[in-house]
C-alpha positions in Angstrom: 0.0 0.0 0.0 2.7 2.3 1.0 5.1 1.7 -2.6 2.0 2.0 -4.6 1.3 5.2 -2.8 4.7 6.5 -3.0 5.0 5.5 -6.7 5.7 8.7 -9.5 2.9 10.4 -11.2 3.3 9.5 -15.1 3.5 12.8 -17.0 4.0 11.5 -20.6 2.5 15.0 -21.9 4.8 16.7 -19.9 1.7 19.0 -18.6 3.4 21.1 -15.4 -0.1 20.8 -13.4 0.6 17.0 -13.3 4.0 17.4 -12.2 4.1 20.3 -9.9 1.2 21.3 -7.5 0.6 24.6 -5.1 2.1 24.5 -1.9 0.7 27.6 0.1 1.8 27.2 3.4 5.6 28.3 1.7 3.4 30.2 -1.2 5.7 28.3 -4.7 5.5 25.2 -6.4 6.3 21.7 -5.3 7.0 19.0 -7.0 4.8 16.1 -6.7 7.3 13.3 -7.9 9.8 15.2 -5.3 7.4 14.8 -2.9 7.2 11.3 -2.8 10.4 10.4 -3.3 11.6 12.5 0.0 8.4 10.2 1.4 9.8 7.1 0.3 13.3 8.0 1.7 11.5 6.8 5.3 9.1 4.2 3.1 11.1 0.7 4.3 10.1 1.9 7.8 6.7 3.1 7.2 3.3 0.4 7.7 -0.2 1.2 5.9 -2.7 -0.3 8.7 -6.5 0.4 9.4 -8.6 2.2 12.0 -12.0 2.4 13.0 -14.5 4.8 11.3 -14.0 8.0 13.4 -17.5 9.3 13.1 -20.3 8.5 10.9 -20.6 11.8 9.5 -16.9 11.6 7.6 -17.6 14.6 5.5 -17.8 16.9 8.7 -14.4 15.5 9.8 -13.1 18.8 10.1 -15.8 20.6 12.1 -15.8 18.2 15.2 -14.1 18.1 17.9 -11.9 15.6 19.4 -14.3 14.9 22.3 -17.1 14.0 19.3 -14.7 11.5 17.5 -15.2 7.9 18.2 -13.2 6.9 21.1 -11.4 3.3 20.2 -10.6 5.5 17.2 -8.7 7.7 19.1 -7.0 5.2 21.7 -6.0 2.9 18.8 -4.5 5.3 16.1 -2.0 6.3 19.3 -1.7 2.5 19.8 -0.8 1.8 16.7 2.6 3.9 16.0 4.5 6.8 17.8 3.1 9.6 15.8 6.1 11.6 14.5 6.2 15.7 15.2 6.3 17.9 12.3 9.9 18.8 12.8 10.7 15.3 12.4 8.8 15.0 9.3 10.6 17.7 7.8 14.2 16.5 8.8 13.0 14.0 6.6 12.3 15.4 3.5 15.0 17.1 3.8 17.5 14.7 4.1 18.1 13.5 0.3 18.2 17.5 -0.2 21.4 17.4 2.5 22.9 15.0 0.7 23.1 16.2 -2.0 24.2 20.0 -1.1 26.8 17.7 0.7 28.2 16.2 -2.6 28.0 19.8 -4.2 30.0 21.0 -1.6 32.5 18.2 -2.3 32.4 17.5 -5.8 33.4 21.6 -5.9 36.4 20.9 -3.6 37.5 17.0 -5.9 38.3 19.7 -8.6 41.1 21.5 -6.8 44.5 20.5 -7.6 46.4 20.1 -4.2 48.6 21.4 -3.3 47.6 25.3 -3.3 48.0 27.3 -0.5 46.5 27.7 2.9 44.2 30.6 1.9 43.8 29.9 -1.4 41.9 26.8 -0.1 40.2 28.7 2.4 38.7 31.0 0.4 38.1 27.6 -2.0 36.2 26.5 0.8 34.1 29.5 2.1 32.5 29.9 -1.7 31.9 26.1 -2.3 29.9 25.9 1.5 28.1 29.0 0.9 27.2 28.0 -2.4 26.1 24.4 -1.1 23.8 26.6 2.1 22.6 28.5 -0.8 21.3 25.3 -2.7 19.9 23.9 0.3 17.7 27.1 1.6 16.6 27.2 -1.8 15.3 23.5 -2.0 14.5 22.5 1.7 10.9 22.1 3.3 9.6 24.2 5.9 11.3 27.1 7.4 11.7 27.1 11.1 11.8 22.9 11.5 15.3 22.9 8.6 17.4 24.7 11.3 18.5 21.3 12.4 19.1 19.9 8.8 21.1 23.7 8.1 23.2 23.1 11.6 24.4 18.6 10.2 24.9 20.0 6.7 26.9 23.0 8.1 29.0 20.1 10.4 29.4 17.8 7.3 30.9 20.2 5.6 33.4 21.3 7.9 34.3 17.9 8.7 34.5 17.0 4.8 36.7 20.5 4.8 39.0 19.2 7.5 39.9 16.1 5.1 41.3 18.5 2.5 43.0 20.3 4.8 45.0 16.8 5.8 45.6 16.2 2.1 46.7 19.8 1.1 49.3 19.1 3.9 50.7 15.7 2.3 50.1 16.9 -1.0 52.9 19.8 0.1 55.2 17.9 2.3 55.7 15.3 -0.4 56.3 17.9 -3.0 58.5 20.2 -1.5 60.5 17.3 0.3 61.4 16.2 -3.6 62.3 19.4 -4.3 64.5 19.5 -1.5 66.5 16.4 -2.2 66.9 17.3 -5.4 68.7 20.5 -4.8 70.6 18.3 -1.8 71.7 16.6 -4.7 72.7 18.7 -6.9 74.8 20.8 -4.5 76.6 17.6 -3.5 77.6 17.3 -7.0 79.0 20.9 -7.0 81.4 19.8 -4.4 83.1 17.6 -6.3 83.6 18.9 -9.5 87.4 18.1 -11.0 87.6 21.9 -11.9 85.9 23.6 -8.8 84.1 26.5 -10.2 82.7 29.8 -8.2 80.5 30.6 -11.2 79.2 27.3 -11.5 78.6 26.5 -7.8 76.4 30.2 -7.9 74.2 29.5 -10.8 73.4 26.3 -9.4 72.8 28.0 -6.1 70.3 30.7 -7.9 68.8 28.2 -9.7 67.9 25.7 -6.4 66.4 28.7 -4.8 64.7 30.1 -7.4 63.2 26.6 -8.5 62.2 25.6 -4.9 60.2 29.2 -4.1 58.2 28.9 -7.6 57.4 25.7 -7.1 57.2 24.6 -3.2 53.4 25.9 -2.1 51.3 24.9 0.5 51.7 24.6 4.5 54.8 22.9 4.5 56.8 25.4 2.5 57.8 27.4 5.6 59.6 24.7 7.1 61.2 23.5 3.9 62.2 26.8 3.2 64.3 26.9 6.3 66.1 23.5 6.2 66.6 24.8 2.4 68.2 28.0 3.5 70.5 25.9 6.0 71.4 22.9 3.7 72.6 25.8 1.0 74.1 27.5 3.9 76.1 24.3 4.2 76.9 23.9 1.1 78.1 27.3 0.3 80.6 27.2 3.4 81.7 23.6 2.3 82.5 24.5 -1.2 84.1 27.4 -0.5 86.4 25.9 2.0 87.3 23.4 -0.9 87.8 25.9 -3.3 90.1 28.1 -1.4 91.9 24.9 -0.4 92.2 23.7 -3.6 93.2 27.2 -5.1 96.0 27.3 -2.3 97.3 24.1 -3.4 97.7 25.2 -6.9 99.5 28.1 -6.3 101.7 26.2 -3.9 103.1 23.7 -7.1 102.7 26.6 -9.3 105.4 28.5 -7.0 107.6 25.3 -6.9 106.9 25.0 -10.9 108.7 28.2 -11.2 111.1 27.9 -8.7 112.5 24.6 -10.4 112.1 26.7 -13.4 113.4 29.9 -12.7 116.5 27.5 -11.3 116.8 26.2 -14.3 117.2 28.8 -16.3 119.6 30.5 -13.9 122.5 27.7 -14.0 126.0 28.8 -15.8 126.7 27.7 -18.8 130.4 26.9 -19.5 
């Protein structure tokens, strides 16, 4: 009784009086078909069952008072089932419209590419759940009772929010720790070129710090950007240690070079 109740209203001509009807306790349109199928979202809990004839005059129903209504009508229609409130009701009829302001929100977030940073996804965030609120104060029933359903989808969203926040921040640790080794790397390799070179070792020093602040972005870049700026310091020192050590032992055999040679010229010739 209750799926053949809950069943859609065939419209094959597409006429809009079949398909939407006058609501005017909220004074627009409703959709029948959406209607029922918020009904049938509570329909595998709901049971059809009879009661006694509540007065033989049924077509006055409206005019009489309780006190004139039959009495094992009464008593067994409150035996029969808890009676749900209206704000119940309404919670819902309003829950397939959460759910789907929920994937709104989220399918509005899926399209970011991570990572971006911190406020960028903020400000990501603020537009997508006030768009989703928006959707949802446009479609929900009732006014006062969809405080409740506002207040879960509201929660939802910042616990869905809280998610991408996690991600952003392994989406930018793993990025900027590759960009880190990588300039590691290539500073190591600096170190132990045959022909040490000052103008080598400084372009590849511009070009690990200019690479690593284009590209590193999200939360972690803060604390990357300071082992970054104490690995180079590192490196720097190192290399120019090695360089002046290097450059010292090269004038050292270029002195003896032209001491042997200077001695050689200098011999008498008989």
């Amino acid at each position: 009784m209750v799926d053949e109740a809950l069943r859609h209203v065939a419209n094959h001509d597409g006429d809009k009086n079949i398909d939407q009807v006058p609501d005017f306790s909220v004074i627009y349109q409703t959709y029948v078909n959406q209607i029922r199928d918020s009904l049938a979202i509570m329909g595998d809990n709901s049971t059809a069952f009879s009661l006694p004839q509540p007065h033989l005059q049924r077509t006055k129903l409206c005019d009489l008072k309780d006190g004139e209504l039959d009495q094992s009508y009464i008593l067994e229609a409150l035996n029969k089932v808890e009676i749900p409130s209206t704000g119940s009701l309404v919670e819902v009829f309003n829950k397939k419209i959460l759910e789907g302001c929920l994937k709104l929100y989220e399918d509005s977030m899926t399209k970011v590419i991570l990572p971006i940073h911190e406020e960028s996804l903020q400000s990501i965030h603020e537009a997508s759940r006030a768009e989703s609120l928006k959707s949802f104060d446009e479609q929900h029933f009732g006014r006062h009772h969809a405080k409740k359903s506002v207040e879960t989808l509201d929660e939802d969203i910042e616990k869905m929010f809280k998610n991408f926040v996690m991600a952003n921040q392994y989406q930018s640790s793993k990025l900027c720790e590759a960009l880190y080794t990588k300039c590691e790397d290539q500073m190591d390799q600096l170190q132990v070129l045959r022909l040490p070179s000052m103008a080598k070792f400084n372009a590849g020093f511009l070009q690990c710090n200019q690479s690593f602040g284009k590209e590193c972005v999200g939360p972690s870049k803060t604390i990357y950007e300071q082992r970054m700026v104490k690995m180079m310091g590192k490196s720097k020192s190192s290399f120019i240690k090695e360089y002046n050590h290097r450059l010292f032992n090269w004038l050292v055999a270029f002195s003896l070079v032209m001491v042997i040679v200077g001695q050689s010229y200098s011999k008498p010739i008989f």
